[in-house]
C-alpha positions in Angstrom: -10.6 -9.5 61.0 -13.4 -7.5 61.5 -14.6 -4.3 60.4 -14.1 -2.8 62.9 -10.2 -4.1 63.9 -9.3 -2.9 60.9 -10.8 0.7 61.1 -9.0 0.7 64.4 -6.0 -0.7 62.8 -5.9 2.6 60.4 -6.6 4.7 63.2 -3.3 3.8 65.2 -1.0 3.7 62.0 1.2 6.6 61.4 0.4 8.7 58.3 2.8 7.1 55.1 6.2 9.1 54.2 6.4 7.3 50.7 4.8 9.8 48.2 2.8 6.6 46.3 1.2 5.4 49.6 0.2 9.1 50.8 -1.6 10.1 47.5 -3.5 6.0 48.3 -4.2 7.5 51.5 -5.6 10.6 50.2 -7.7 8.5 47.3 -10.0 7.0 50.0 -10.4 9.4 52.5 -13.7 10.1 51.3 -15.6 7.9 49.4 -19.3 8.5 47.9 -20.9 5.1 48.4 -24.6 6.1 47.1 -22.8 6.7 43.6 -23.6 4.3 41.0 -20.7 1.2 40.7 -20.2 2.4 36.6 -19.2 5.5 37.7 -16.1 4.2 39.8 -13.0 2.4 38.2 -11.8 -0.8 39.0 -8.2 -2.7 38.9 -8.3 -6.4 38.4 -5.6 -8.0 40.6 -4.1 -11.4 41.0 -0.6 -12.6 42.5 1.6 -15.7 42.3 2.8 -16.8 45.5 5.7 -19.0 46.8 3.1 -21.2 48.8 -0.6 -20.0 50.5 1.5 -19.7 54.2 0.6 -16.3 54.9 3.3 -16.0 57.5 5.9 -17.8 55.4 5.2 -17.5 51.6 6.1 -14.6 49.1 5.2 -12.9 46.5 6.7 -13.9 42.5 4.3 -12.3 40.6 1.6 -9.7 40.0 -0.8 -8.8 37.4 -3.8 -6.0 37.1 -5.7 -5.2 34.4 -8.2 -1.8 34.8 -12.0 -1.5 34.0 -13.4 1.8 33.3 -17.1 2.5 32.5 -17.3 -1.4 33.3 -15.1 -2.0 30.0 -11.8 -4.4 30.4 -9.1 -2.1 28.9 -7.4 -4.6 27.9 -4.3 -2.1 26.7 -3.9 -0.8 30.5 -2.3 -3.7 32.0 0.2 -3.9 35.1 2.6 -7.1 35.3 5.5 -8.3 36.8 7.7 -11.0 38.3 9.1 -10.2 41.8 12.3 -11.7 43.3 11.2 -13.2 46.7 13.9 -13.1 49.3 14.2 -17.1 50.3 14.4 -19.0 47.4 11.5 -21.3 45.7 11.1 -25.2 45.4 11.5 -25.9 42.2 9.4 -28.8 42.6 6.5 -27.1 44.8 5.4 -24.1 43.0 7.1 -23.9 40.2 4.7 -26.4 39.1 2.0 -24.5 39.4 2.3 -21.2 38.1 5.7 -22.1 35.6 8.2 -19.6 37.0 11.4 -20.6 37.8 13.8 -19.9 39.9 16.2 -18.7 37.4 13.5 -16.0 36.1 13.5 -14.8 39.6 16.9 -14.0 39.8 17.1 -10.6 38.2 13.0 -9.6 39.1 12.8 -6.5 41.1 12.0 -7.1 44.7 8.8 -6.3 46.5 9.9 -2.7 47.3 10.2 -1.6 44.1 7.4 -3.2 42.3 4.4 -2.4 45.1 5.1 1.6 45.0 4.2 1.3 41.0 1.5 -1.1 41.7 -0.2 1.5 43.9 0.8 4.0 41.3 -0.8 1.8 38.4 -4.1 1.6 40.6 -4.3 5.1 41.6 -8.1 6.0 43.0 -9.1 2.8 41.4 -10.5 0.3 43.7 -9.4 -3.4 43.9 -10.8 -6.5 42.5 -9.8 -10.2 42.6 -11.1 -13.7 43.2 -10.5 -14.5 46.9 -8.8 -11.2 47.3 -8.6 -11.3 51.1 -5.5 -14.0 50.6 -3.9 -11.2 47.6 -4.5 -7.9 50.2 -3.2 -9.7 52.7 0.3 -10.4 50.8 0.2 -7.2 50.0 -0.4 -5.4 53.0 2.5 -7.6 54.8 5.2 -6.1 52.1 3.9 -2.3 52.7 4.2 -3.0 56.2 6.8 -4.4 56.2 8.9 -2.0 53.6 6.8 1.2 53.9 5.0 0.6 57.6 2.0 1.2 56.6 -0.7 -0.7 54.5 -3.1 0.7 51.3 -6.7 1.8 51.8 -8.0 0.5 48.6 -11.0 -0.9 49.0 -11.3 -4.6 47.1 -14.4 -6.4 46.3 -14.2 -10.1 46.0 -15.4 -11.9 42.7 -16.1 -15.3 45.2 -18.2 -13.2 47.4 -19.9 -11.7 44.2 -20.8 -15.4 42.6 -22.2 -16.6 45.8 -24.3 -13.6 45.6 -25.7 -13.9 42.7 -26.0 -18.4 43.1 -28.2 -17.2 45.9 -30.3 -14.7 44.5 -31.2 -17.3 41.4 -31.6 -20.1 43.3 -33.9 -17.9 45.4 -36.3 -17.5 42.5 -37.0 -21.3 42.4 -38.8 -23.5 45.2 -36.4 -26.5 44.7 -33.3 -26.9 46.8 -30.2 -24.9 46.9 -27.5 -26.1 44.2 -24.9 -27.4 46.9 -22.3 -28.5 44.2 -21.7 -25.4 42.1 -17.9 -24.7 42.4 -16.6 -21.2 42.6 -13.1 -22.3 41.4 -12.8 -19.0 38.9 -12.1 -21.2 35.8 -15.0 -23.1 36.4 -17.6 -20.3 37.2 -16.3 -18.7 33.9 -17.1 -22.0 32.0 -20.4 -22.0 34.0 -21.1 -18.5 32.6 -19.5 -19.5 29.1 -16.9 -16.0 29.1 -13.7 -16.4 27.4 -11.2 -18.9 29.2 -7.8 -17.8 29.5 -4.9 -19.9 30.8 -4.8 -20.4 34.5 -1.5 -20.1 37.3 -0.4 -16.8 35.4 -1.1 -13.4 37.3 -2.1 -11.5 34.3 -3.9 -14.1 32.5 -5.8 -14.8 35.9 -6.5 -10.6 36.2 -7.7 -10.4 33.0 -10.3 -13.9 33.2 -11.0 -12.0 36.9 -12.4 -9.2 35.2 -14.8 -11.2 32.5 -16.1 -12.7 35.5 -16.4 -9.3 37.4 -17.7 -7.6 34.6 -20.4 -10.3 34.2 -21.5 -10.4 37.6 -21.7 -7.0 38.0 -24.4 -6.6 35.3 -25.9 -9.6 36.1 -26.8 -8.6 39.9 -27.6 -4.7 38.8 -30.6 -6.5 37.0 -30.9 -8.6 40.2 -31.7 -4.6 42.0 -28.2 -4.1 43.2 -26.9 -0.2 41.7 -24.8 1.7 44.1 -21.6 1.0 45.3 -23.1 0.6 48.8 -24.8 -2.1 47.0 -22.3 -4.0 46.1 -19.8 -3.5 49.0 -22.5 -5.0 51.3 -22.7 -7.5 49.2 -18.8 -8.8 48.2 -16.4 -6.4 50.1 -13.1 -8.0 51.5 -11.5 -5.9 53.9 -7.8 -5.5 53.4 -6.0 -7.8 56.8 -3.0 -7.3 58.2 -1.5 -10.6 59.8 
């Protein structure tokens, strides 16, 4: 989707009637993008899905953890399971992120956990690694629940890494590193940050952020300062499919 299908998808949406997604609205009517990126906070988010068929698959899970100041508060964390309404394979993705179908009995549904979600983000903007395929998940349950969809801005962590391969493989005269992987546990061994375990929501948020935090520093040396800067650079638009 392009930018500018989804500033005409705002356009034609009806304003929100649920109080969490009106004061969302509100949040990012007006955004300062010549401000400095430490001055803005940040909410690291990752999600745990039945299967990556955006038409088909749900949501099980959700984690976020905040940056402020550019510092991982690691005490202001958001997490929780969420009961999907078709039932998942046990032998599919259970697998890979470990939660059963027996913990997902008694989880609270989508419509209850997003409304706190937006709540526990607030005028935060949103961070993950490939968050395009997270918004969109997302987006399709306030749609779909609360007909309308959350204007929080997300930069993407994948986008950011290329970035910065880019800029410091453009400071040398030999070829291009074609094999580097941005898989996010192996970027975070590239850049030796603390490894936490994978195919968990939080645990993924929080090794997210290292890597955010990381790159972020690392490309404001490379020139980039505002949050102009690095929107051009790694934005992902929310979609709505």
């Amino acid at each position: 989707m392009t930018i500018l299908s989804h500033l005409l998808n705002i356009f034609r949406e009806k304003p929100p009637s649920h109080p969490s997604f009106v004061r969302n609205h509100a949040f990012f009517k007006d955004i300062d993008q010549d401000r400095p990126l430490n001055e803005f906070d940040f909410v690291v988010l990752d999600t745990e899905l039945t299967g990556l068929s955006q038409r088909q698959d749900e949501i099980v899970s959700i984690g976020a953890v905040r940056i402020s100041n550019m510092h991982i508060m690691a005490g202001h964390t958001f997490y929780s399971l969420v009961k999907p309404k078709t039932k998942i394979d046990a032998t599919g993705a259970t697998l890979i992120h470990q939660i059963t179908p027996q913990e997902l009995l008694t989880a609270p549904e989508i419509a209850t956990v997003l409304p706190a979600l937006v709540d526990y983000c607030g005028s935060a903007f949103m961070v993950g690694h490939y968050i395009g395929l997270d918004s969109h998940f997302l987006n399709k349950a306030a749609k779909k629940h609360f007909k309308t969809t959350l204007r929080t801005p997300c930069l993407d962590t994948m986008r950011l890494a290329q970035i910065y391969a880019e800029k410091i493989w453009g400071r040398h005269n030999d070829q291009y590193n074609l094999q580097v992987s941005y898989n996010l546990t192996d970027l975070c061994k590239e850049y030796k940050l603390p490894l936490f375990p994978a195919h968990n929501a939080l645990q993924d948020a929080m090794q997210t952020a290292y890597l955010f935090v990381f790159l972020v520093k690392s490309l404001q040396q490379q020139g980039l300062i505002t949050l102009k800067d690095f929107f051009r650079a790694g934005q992902s638009w929310n979609r709505i499919i």
